[in-house]
C-alpha positions as a LaTeX table, in Angstrom:
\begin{tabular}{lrrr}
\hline
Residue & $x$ (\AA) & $y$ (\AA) & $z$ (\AA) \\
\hline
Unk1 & 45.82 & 10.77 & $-56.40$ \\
Unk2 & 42.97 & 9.60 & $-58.44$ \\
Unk3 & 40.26 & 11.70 & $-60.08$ \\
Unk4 & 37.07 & 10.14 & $-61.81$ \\
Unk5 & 35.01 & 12.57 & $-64.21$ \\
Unk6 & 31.53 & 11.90 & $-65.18$ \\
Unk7 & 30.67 & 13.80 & $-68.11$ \\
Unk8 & 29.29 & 14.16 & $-71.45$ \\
Unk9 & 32.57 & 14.60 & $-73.10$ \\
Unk10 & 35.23 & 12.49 & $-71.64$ \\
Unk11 & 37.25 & 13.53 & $-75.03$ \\
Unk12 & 37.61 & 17.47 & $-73.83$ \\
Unk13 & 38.82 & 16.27 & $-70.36$ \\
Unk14 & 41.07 & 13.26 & $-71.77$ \\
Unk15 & 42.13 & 16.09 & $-74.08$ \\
Unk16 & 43.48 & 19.20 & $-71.51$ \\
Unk17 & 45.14 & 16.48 & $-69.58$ \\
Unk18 & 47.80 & 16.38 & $-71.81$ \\
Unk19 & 49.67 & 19.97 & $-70.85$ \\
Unk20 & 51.63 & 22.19 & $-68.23$ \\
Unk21 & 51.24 & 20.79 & $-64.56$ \\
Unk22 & 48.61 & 18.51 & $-64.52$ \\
Unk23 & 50.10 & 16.51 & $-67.69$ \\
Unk24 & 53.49 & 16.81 & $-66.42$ \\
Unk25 & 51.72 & 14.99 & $-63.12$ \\
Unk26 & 49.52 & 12.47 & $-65.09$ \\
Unk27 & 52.92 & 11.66 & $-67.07$ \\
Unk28 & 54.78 & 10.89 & $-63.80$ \\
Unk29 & 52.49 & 8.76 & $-62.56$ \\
Unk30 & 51.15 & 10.98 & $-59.62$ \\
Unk31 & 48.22 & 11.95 & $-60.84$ \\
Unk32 & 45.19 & 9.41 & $-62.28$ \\
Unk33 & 42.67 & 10.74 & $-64.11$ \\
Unk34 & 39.05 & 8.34 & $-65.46$ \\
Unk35 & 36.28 & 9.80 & $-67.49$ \\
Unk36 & 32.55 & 8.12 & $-67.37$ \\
Unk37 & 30.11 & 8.93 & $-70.10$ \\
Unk38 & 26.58 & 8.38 & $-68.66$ \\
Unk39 & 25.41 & 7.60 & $-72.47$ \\
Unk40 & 26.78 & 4.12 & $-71.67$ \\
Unk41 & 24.27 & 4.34 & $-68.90$ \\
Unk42 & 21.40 & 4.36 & $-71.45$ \\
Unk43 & 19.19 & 1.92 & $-73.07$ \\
Unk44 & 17.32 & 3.67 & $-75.82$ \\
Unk45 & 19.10 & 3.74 & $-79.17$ \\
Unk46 & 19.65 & 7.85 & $-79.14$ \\
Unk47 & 21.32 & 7.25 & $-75.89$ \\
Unk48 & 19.60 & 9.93 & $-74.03$ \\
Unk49 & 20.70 & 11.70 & $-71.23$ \\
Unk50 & 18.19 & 14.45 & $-70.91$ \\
Unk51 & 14.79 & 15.88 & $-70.82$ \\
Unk52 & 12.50 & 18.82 & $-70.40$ \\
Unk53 & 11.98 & 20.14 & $-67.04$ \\
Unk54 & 8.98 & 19.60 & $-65.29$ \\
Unk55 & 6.95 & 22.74 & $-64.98$ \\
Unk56 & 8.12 & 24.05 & $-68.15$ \\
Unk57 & 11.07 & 26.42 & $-68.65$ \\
Unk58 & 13.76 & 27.02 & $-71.12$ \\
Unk59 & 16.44 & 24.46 & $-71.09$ \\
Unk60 & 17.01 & 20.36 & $-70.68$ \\
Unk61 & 17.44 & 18.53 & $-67.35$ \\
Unk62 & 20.11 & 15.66 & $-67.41$ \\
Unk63 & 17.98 & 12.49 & $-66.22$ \\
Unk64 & 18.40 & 10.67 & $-63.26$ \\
Unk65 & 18.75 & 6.65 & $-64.32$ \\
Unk66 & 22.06 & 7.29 & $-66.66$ \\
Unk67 & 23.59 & 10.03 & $-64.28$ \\
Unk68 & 23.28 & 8.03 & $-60.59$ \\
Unk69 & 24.19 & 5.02 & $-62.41$ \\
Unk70 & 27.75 & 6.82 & $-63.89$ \\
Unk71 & 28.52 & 8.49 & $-60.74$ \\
Unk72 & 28.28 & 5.10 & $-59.17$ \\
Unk73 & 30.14 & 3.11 & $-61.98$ \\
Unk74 & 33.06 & 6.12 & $-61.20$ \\
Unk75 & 32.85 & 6.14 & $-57.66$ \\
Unk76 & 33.21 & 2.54 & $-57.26$ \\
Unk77 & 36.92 & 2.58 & $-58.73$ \\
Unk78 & 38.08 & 5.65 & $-56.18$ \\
Unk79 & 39.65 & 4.73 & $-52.75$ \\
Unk80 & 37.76 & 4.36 & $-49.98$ \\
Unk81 & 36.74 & 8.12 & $-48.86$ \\
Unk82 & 36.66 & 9.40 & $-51.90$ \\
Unk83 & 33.81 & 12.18 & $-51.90$ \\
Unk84 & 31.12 & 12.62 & $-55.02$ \\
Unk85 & 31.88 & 16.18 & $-55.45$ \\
Unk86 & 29.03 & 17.80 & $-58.50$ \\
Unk87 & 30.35 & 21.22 & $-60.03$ \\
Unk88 & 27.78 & 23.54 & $-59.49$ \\
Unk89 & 26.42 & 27.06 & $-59.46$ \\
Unk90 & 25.17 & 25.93 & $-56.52$ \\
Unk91 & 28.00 & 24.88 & $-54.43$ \\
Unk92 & 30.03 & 26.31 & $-51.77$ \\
Unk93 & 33.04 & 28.76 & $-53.37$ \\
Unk94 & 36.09 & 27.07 & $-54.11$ \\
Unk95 & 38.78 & 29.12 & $-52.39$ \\
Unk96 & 42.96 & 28.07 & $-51.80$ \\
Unk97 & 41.55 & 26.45 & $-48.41$ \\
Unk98 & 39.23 & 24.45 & $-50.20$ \\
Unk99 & 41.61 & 23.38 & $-52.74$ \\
Unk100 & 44.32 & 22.11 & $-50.10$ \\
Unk101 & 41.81 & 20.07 & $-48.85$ \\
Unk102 & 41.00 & 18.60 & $-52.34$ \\
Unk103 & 44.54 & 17.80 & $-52.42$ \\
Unk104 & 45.05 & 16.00 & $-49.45$ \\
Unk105 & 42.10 & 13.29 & $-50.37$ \\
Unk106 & 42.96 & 10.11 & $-51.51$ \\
Unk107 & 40.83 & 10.90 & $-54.38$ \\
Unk108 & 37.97 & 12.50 & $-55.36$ \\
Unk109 & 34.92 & 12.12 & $-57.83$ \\
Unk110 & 33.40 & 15.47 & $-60.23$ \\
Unk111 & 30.58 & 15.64 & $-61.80$ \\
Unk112 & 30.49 & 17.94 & $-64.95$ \\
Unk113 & 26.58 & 19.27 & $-65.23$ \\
Unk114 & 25.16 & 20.04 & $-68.51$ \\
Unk115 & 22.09 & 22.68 & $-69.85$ \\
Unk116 & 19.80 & 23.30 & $-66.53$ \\
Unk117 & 21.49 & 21.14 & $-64.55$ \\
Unk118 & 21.08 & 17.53 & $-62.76$ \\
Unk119 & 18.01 & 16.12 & $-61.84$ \\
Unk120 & 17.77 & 16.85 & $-57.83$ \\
Unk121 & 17.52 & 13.71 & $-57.26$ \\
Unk122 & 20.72 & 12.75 & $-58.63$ \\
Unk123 & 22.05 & 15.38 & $-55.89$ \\
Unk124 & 19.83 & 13.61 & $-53.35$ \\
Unk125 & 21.13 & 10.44 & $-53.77$ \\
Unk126 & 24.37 & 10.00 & $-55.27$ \\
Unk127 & 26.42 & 13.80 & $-54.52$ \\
Unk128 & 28.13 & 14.28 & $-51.27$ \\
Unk129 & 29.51 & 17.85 & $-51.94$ \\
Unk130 & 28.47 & 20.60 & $-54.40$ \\
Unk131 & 31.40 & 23.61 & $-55.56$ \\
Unk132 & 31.47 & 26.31 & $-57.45$ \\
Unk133 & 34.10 & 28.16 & $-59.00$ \\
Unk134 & 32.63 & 31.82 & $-59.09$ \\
Unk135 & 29.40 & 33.38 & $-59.48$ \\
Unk136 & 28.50 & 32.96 & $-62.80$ \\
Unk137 & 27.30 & 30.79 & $-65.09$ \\
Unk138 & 28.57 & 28.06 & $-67.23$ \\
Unk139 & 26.95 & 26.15 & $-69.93$ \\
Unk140 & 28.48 & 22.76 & $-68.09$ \\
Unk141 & 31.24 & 21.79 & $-66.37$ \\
Unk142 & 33.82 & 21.62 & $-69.33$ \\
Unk143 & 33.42 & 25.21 & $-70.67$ \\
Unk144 & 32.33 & 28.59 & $-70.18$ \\
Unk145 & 29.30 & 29.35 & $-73.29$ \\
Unk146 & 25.43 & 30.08 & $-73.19$ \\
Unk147 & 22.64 & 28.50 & $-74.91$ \\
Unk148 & 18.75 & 28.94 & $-74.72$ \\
Unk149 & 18.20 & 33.04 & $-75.33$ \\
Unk150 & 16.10 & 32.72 & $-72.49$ \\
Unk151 & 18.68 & 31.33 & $-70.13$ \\
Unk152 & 20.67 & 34.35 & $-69.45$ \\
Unk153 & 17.63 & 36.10 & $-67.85$ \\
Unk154 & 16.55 & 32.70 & $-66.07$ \\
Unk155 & 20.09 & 31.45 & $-64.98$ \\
Unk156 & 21.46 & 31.55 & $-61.13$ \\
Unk157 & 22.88 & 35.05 & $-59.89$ \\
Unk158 & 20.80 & 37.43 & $-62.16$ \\
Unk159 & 18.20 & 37.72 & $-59.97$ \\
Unk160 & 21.51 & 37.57 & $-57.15$ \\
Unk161 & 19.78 & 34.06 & $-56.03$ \\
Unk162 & 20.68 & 30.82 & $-56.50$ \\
Unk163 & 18.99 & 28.53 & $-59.02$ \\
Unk164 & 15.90 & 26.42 & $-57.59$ \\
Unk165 & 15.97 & 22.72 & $-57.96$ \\
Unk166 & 15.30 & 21.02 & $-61.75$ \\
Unk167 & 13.31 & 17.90 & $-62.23$ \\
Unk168 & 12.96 & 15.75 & $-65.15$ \\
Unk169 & 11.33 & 12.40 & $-65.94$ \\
Unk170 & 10.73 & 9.67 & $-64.60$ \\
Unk171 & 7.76 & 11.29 & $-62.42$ \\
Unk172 & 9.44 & 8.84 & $-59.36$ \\
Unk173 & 12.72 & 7.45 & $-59.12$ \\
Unk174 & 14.38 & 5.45 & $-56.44$ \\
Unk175 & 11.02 & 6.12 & $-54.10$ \\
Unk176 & 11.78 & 10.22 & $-54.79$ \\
Unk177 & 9.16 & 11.96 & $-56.15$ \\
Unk178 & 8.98 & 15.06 & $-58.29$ \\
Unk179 & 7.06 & 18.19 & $-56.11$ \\
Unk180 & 3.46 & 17.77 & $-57.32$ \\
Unk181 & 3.76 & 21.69 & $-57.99$ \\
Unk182 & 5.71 & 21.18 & $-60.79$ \\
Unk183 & 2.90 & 18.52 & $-62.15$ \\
Unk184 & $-0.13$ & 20.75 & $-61.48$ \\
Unk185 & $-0.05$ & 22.43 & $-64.71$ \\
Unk186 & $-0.56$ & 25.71 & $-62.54$ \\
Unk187 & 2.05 & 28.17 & $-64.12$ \\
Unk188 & 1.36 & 31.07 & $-60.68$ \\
Unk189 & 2.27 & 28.03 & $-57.94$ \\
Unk190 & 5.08 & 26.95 & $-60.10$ \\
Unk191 & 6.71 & 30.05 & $-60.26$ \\
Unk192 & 5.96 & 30.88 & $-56.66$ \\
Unk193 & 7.08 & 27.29 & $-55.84$ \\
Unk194 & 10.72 & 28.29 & $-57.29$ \\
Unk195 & 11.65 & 31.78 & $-56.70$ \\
Unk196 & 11.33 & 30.67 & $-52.80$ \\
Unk197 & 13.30 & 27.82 & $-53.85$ \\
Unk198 & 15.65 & 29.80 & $-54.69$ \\
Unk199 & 15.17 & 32.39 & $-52.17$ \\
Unk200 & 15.58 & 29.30 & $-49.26$ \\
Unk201 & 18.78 & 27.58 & $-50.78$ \\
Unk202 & 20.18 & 31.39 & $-50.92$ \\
Unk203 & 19.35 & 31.74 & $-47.45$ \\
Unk204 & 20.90 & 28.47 & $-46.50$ \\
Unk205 & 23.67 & 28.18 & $-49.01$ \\
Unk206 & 25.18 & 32.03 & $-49.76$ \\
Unk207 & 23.73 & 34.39 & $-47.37$ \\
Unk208 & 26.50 & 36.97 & $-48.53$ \\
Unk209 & 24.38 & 37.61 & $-52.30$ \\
Unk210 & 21.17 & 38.52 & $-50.12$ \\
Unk211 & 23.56 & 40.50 & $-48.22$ \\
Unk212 & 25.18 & 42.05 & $-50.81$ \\
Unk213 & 22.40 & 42.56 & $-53.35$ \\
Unk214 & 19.02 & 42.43 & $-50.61$ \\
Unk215 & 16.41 & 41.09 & $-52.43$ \\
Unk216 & 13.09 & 41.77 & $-54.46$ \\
Unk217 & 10.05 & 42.58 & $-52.09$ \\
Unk218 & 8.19 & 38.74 & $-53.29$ \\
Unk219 & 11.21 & 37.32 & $-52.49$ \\
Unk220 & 11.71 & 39.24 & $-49.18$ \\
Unk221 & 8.30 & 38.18 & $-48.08$ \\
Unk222 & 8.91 & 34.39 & $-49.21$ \\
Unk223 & 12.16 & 34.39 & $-46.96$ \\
Unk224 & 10.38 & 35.98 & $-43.90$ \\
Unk225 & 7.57 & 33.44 & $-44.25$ \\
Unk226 & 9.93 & 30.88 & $-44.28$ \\
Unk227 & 11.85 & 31.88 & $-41.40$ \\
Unk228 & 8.39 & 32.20 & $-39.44$ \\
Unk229 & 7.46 & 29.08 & $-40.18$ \\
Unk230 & 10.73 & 27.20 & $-39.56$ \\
Unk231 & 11.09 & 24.54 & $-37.04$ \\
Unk232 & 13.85 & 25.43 & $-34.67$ \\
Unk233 & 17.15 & 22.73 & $-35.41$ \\
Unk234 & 15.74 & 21.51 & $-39.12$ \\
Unk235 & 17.94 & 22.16 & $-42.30$ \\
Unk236 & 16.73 & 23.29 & $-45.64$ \\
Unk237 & 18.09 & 20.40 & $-47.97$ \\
Unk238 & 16.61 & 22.46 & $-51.27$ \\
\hline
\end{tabular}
């Protein structure tokens, strides 16, 4: 099998390959693992990788150009099939079924997020799967830790939602757009604008936290509007 990682520290995975099972499969020759560092995607001479978010908020956003333009680098030396699979808070649980599957793939691409997250775009364009290994929250794909003070009250699952989608500079990449909510300077819309973010992709993505944990009354009354106004056979993609 062959595994590509993009991520930010291709030293830390290069690094735990090297014991139990997974070395002992790497050593043997069944097991190929490649890193890609999306600072060799970059052109400015701090090789950046990240901004602020647009419409303010504690936190950086990785960027779009070095990210999509890793993920493809990566993807390009899997076998044919391989999926673009982005670790995520966001994703579907990763259960033993799941993992089976994994394993019967000719290979498979990861993508380790970092701070808030990737730019949605990124998601859009270049990610055909998103995972997650629990419900909580991880300061990237590497390790478990917490930064920004604020980020523990603002992170996905403490409100028992999802996290909305995170946008970043450039204001339009690859004919995607960043929401002109998050541009209006209006702080009311743009918090409005993501808790039914959130509340939608929860809807759509993990029904079983609304279930479990039932929800605010603002968010109760986004989701209903929602569901009023939805057009019979269209899919939230947020």
């Amino acid at each position: 099998m062959k595994i590509e990682v993009v991520t930010l520290f291709p030293e830390m995975v290069a690094g735990a390959l090297g014991f139990g099972i997974v070395g002992r499969a790497v050593e043997r020759g069944l097991l190929s693992v490649g890193t890609e560092d999306p600072r060799n995607h970059t052109s400015d001479v701090h090789r950046t990788v990240d901004d602020r978010p647009y419409g303010g908020g504690p936190g950086m956003v990785l960027k779009p150009e070095p990210l999509l333009a890793a993920i493809r680098a990566a993807h390009a030396r899997l076998p044919e099939g391989s999926p673009r699979i982005y670790l995520s808070a966001q994703g579907e649980p990763l259960g033993q079924a799941m993992a089976r599957e994994l394993a019967a793939l000719p290979g498979f691409l990861l993508v380790a997020g970092r701070y808030e997250g990737l730019d949605e775009r990124v998601v859009e364009l270049g990610i055909d799967r998103e995972l997650s290994i629990g419900d909580y929250v991880l300061s990237g794909g590497e390790l478990p830790a917490l930064g920004d003070e604020r980020s523990n009250v603002e992170e996905s699952f403490v409100a028992g939602l999802l996290d909305w989608p995170h946008y970043t500079r450039p204001e339009l990449f690859e004919g995607l757009a960043v929401p002109s909510v998050l541009l209006s300077g209006n702080h009311a819309d743009i918090r409005r604008w993501r808790l039914e973010r959130a509340v939608i992709r929860t809807y759509g993505r993990r029904p079983d936290l609304i279930a479990r944990g039932g929800l605010a009354p603002e968010a109760s009354r986004l989701l209903s509007e929602f569901l009023a106004a939805r057009v019979p056979g269209t899919e939230d993609r947020g």
